[in-house]
Residue, then its C-alpha position, 0 to 999 in steps of 0.5 A: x294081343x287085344x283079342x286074345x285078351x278079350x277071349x280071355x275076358x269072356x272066358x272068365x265071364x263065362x265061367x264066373x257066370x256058371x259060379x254066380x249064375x244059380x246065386x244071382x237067377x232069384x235075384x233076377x227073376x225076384x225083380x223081374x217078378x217085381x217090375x211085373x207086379x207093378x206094371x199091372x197095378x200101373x194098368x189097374x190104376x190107369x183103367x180107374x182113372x180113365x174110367x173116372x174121365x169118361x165120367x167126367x166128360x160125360x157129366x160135363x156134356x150132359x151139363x153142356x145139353x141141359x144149358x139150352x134147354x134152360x135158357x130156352x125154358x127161361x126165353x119162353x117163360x119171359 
């Protein structure tokens, strides 16, 4: 008996989908269109911050390099 009412449960899906189907796919492909939308303004936004560390790490190994030379400098000057 469960079987039987199982097919019958996907029978009812089945054509409740073929009702509902046309109404609900500009729902569907609206949130999908959405989730692709926000997926590539993550990306943008991930590539400006990533970009915006390498500047920072650059400036501060820059900074890292110019520390000895100082203090050579200054060594030099006592």
């Amino acid at each position: 008996m469960p079987h039987i009412l199982i097919f019958l449960l996907g029978a009812a899906a089945a054509g409740l989908t073929k009702v509902v189907g046309p109404i609900l796919r500009p729902v569907v492909k609206g949130v999908v269109k959405t989730g692709i939308k926000i997926g590539r303004e993550v990306q943008e936004l991930a590539a400006e911050v990533s970009e915006d560390l390498q500047d920072v790490a650059a400036e501060a190994a820059s900074e890292l390099e110019e520390t000895p030379k100082r203090r050579t400098a200054k060594a030099k000057a006592n």
